[in-house]
C-alpha positions, 0 to 999 in steps of 0.5 A: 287281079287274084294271086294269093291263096285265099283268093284263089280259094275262094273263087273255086270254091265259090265257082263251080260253072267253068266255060273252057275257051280253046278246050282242044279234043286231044286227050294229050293236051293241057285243056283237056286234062284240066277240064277232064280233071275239073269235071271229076271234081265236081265242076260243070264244064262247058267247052268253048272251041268252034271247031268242034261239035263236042269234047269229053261227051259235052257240048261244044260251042263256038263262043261264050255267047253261045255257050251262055245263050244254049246251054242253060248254065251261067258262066262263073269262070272263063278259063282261057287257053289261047294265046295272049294276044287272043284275049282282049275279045274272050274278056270282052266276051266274058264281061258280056256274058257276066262271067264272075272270073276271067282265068288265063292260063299258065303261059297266058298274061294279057294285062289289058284283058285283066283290066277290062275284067277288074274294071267290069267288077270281074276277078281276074287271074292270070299265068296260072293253072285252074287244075294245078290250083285246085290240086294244090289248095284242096289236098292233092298236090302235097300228098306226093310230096310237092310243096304247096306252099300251103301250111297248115295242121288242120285238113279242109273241111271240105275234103271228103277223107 
């Protein structure tokens, strides 16, 4: 399991294809806002919700199989809003599928499904949030004052500004 920041880091920089398993189509919900916030920063996100034809003008599949089958894309990053018990078969999934990162979200913490993914040679992460992540190891967090616990004199070089 990731859960420091330079593996953090890594895998999203390194990982710039997101399935979003429960991506909802309310602009007011948490999914939507991360992956709207992903796809603004250059991420490819592919929305992952059976009830639904699409989201945020993308495509919307019922399953990671699906997705990976039809959308010409591989999968790097399962990031799943589900509830915790929901898990064990979009790991399965995710394993099936060679995703490289199986990520639960922020209230989500399934120990099984995290090592099934570490077992599969998967990273896994767990009660976190990919769009809170990003914003606070690639400038945008600390910049309104909140503290990223990320110290540092020099700028990424990465950052465009």
């Amino acid at each position: 399991m990731i859960d420091d920041i330079p593996g953090l880091r890594r895998i999203l920089k390194t990982n710039r294809v997101i399935a979003v398993v429960g991506l909802s189509a309310d602009w007011f919900r948490p999914s939507y806002f991360a992956a709207k916030y992903m796809l603004e920063h250059g991420y490819k996100v592919i929305p992952v919700n059976p009830r639904h034809r699409e989201i945020l003008g993308l495509r919307c599949y019922a399953s990671i199989g699906e997705a990976k089958a039809h959308s010409g894309q591989s999968i790097d990053i399962v990031d799943v809003f589900r509830r915790t018990e929901d898990v064990p078969p979009i790991a399965a999934e995710a394993i099936a599928a060679g995703a490289r990162v199986l990520w639960q979200q922020i209230g989500v913490r399934n120990l099984q499904a995290a090592a099934a993914a570490d077992a599969a040679g998967m990273d896994s992460v767990l009660d976190r949030c990919v769009k809170i992540e990003h914003a606070r190891l690639f400038g945008g967090l600390n910049w309104a004052g909140v503290n990223t616990r990320v110290i540092s004199a020099r700028r990424p070089q990465w950052l465009a500004f």
